[in-house]
N, C-alpha and C positions, 0 to 999 in steps of 0.2 A: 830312687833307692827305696822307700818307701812302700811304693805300689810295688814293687819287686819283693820287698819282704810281706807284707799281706796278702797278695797271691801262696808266698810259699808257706806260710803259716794256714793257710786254708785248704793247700793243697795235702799237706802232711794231715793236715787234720779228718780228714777223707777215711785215712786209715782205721779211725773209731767207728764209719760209716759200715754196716754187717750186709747190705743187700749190694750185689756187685753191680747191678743194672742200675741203681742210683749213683754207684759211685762213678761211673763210666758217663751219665749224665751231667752230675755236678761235676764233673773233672772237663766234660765240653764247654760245659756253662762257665766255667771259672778262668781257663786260657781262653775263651772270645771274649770275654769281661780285659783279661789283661791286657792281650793286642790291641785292642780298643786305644785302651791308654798308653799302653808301649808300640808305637810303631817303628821301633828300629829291629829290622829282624835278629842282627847280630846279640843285641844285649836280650830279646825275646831268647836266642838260643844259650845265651849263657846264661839266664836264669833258670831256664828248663834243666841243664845240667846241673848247677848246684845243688836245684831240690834235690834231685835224682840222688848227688853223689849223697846229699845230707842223709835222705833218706835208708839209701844203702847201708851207709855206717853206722845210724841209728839203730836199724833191724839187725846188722851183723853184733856191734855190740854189746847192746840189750835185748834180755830176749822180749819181744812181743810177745807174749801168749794170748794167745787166741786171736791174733790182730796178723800171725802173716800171711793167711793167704790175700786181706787186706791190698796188704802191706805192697807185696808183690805184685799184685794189680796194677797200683799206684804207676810204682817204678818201671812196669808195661806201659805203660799209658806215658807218662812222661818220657821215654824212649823212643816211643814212636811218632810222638809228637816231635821230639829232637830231628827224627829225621825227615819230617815233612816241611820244619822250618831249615832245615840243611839243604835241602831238593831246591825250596826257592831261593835260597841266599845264591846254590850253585847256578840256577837257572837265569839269574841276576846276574852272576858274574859273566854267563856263556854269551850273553846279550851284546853284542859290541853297535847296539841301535842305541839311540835315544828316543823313547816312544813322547811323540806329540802329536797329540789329537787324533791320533789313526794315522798320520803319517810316519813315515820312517827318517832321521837324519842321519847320515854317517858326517860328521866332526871329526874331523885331523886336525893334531895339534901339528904346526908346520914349524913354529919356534923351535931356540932351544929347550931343552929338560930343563935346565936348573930355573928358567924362567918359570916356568910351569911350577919346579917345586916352591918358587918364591910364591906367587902367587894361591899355593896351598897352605905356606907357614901365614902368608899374610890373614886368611881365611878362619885359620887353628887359632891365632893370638887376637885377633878381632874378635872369636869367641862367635862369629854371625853366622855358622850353620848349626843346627840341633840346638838351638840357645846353649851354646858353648859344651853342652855334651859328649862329646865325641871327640876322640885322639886324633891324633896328624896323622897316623895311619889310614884312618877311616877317608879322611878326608882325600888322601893322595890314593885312596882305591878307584872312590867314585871318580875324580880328575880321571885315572887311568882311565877309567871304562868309556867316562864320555867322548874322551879325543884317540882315546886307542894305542895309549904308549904302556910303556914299562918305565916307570922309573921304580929303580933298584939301588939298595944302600940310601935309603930316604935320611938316613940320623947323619950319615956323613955328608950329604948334603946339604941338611942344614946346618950342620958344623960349618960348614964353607964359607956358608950363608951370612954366617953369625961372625965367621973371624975375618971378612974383607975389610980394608982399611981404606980403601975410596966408596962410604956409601955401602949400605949393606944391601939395599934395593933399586940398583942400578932400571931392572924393568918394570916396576910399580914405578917409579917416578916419568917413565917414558911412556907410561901406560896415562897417566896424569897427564904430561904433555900432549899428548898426542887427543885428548880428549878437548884438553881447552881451545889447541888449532883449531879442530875441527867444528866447535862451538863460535868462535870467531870467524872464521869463516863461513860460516851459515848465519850467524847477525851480518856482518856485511851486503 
């Protein structure tokens, strides 16, 4: 949150900036400074947009004088940055590979869904992707892309999830089992 607010305080701050080919510089300099440290494209593109909208409303509101054609630069630039980090997020999603090492994997999940969604609540509430960053959304997108399913209605599935009364993770625990057979049987 942080690094998200100091890019945008820097980015707004541009608009003081009078020569437009520095400001075009510094504005490169400043998003590969933040991608650096934000690597998740989705929260990379919803901070480009807040500057943006902040920016907008601050210019429609008050007047800048002598600061909009600035101004206006800025909210150019931030724009079309929006849609070069929109291009890869879409280009991310079109992918149904999972890239390793120059090879190509296609991964079917062949279970059922609800296992799968277990196995992403189990993931969301462990908090052990993005060091706990990122929503169950996020999380059941990637799942989709890797094995190539659709799961739809994600919250009433884990509603489901949440109100079973034999056991709430019938397949994490089979998933357990099935690790220590296989462990035991390879010590033998």
């Amino acid at each position: 949150m942080r690094i998200a607010q100091t890019f945008s305080n820097k980015i707004i701050g541009l608009t003081g900036v009078q020569d437009c080919e520095r400001i075009t510089t510094e504005f490169n300099r400043l998003t590969k400074d933040y991608y650096a440290k934000e690597k998740y494209a989705i929260q990379q593109l919803r901070t480009l947009r807040q500057i943006r909208i902040r920016l907008s409303l601050t210019k429609k509101t008050y007047e800048m004088t002598g600061r909009d054609v600035e101004a206006e630069l800025v909210i150019r630039l931030l724009k079309n940055e929006e849609e070069i980090v929109l291009t890869l997020i879409s280009q991310a999603r079109g992918s149904d590979q999972l890239s390793t090492g120059g090879k190509h994997t296609h991964l079917n999940w062949s279970g059922k869904l609800i296992d799968l969604v277990e196995v992403a609540y189990g993931l969301y509430v462990s908090r052990c992707v993005n060091g706990g960053r990122c929503d169950i959304k996020e999380i059941v997108f990637a799942l989709e892309q890797l094995f190539g399913v659709k799961l739809p209605h994600i919250y009433n599935r884990l509603l489901a999830i949440r109100n079973r009364k034999n056991g709430r993770t019938p397949f994490l625990k089979w998933l357990c089992e099935r690790i220590e057979q296989d462990a035991y049987e390879k010590d033998e």
